[in-house]
Phi, psi and omega in degrees: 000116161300175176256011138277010165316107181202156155236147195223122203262120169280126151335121167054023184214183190315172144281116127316131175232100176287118181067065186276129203291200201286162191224129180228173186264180170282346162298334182089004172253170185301147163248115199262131194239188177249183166298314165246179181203140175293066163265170202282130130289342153274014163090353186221025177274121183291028186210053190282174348296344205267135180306104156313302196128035259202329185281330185286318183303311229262345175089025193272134171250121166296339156333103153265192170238053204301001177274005176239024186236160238245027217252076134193135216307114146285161134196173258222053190236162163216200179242102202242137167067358166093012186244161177271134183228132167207129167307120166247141169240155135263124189297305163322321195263338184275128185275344213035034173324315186082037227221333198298285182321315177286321169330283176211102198304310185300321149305306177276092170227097182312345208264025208240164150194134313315156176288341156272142181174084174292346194270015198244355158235219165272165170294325170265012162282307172315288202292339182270304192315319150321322197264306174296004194275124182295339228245320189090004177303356168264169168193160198224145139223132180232085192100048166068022172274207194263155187268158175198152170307163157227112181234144168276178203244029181264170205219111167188167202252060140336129164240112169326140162264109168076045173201190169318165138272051194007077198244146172198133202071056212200088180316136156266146180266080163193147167305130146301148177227100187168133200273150192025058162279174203244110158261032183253332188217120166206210198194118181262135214258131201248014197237016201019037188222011169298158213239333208249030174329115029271016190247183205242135170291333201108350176279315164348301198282339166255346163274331190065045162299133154232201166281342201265000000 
């Protein structure tokens, strides 16, 4: 990653990504880009992941609306392995990925309440799901350390199909908006209609937007 490597949410228009690191589909293969690249962010660009000009026709506001978002810490504790454990969520921050629930179905079950229940799995089951979650709305403490993300040390752009962008390790010229996010890991919202805008809420996923 260089060290001008960034993103920068243009007003009512894309992402600008300067030196942008490798950028891929969720299939895993490479999307071959320039030094800088435009992406789309209002949901209607016939050329996705990259920006048309599609946001001026389509009326997209960059704007968020944070008096309508979910912006406060749950958690979640039990007992796993004989260690004391508690989970953190944010609402806000959840991409709705799933990845908790394919991990370790029995901790992560949304249809449940609660929806969280560290004492129904393992400790390495919790940590790897820490580690897949894209968006950082998890966080773990174990044994009274401090909660914390678990992110890899790879620098790259994922683009979700019918979902966000996946980024990790990539400054943004933008505030985090979230109790305990993440610069290490966050989800940038590709469908324009996130409340918590440039990053992504989770509304892809209650409109069932998709790319095509």
């Amino acid at each position: 990653m260089s060290a001008e490597t960034k993103i920068t949410p243009r007003q009512d228009g894309p992402l600008v990504v300067t030196s942008p690191p490798t950028l891929r589909e969720q299939s895993g293969s490479e999307i071959e880009t320039k030094n800088v690249v435009a992406l789309c962010r209002c949901g209607a660009s016939k050329n996705k992941p990259f920006c048309d000009g599609s946001h001026t026709e389509a009326g997209f506001s960059s704007a968020p609306d944070h008096s309508k978002i979910r912006n406060s810490e749950l958690q979640y504790s039990g007992e796993v392995e004989g260690q004391s454990v508690v989970i953190s969520y944010t609402p806000v921050l959840c991409s709705h990925a799933g990845e908790c629930a394919r991990i370790a179905g029995a901790v992560f079950e949304p249809s449940a309440k609660p929806w969280i229940r560290p004492e129904n799995g393992t400790l390495e089951g919790i940590l790897k799901v820490m580690s897949a979650c894209p968006s950082g709305a998890l966080r773990v403490s174990v044994f009274d350390t401090e909660p914390q993300h678990l992110a890899a040390a790879t620098v790259e752009i994922e683009v979700e199909r019918h979902g966000p962008y996946r980024v990790k390790n990539v400054p943004i010229e933008a505030e985090l908006n979230g109790v305990g996010a993440s610069h290490s890991k966050y989800v940038l919202c590709r469908c324009g209609q996130s409340k918590n805008k440039p990053f992504c809420d989770g509304t892809h996923y209650d409109v069932g937007w998709r790319d095509d």
